[in-house]
N, C-alpha and C positions, 0 to 999 in steps of 0.2 A: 429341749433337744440340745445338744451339747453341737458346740464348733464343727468336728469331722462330718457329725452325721448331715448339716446343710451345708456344707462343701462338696458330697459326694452324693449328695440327695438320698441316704439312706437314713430312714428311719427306726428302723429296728422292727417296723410290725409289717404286717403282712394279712391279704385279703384271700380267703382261701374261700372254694369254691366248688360244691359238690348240688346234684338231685337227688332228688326221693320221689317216688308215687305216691307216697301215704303221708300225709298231713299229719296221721298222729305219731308215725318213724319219727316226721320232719321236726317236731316238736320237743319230744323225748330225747331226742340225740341231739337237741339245742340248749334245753335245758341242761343236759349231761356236763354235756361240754366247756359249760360255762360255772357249774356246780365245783368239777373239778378243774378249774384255772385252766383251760387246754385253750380256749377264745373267750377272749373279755366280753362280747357280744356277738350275736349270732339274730341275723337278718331274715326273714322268711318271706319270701317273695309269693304271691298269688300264684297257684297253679300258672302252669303257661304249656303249649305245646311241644314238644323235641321232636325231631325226624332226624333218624340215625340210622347208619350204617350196624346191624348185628349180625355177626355168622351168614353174613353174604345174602341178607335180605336188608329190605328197607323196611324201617318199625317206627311208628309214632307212639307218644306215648304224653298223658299229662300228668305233670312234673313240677314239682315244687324246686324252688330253688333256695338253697339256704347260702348266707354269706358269713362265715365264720373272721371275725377280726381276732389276727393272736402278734404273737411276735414270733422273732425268727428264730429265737433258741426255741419254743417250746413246739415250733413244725413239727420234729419229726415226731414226736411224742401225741400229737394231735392226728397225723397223718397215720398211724400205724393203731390208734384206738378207732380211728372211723372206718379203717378199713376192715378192722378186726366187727365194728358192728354193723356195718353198712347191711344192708340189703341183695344190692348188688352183686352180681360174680365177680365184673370189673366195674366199680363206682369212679365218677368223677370226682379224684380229687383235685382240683389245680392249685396253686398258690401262686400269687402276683405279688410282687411287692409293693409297698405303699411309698413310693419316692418323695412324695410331697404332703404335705398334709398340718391341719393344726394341733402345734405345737404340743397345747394342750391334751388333745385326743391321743395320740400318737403314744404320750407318756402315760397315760393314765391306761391304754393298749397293752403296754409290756410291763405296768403294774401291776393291773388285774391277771395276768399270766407269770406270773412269778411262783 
């Protein structure tokens, strides 16, 4: 990680952050995504619960949670292929940044998405 980026606590990658219903979406569009350089790794969390607000009702739903690690140039490029396959009408995408993190990881992040 070069001088600027632990001055400003930017690292260059970012944790992004979407659900699915189907285990095998969740897997396919993990694999995908890491096939073509869009996130270095993609995290699959256990089914878990959601209770959300849809079209003026309250809906639960079980939900896998995937954790896509990319960097910041290749967002929007990532953002706009998950949206294009998601499931979803409106799919959670979020993207956090990764302000701190090792060194190590962080670079080998915006390698593998190059």
């Amino acid at each position: 990680m070069n001088e600027a980026a632990d001055m400003n606590g930017d690292t260059g990658a970012l944790l992004v952050i979407t659900t699915i219903d189907d285990g095998d979406v969740a897997s396919a569009l993990a694999r995908e995504a890491v096939e073509q350089r869009l996130a270095a790794c993609v995290h699959i969390l256990v089914p878990g619960r959601s209770v959300y607000l849809w079209q003026g009702q309250v809906e639960e739903a079980a939900e896998q949670t995937l954790l896509l690690k990319t960097s910041a140039e290749r967002y929007q490029a990532l953002e706009t292929w998950l949206a294009a396959r998601h499931p979803y009408e409106t799919p959670e995408i979020i993207a956090v940044p990764i302000s701190a993190g090792l060194a190590d990881y962080t670079d080998w992040i915006r390698e593998c998405t190059r």
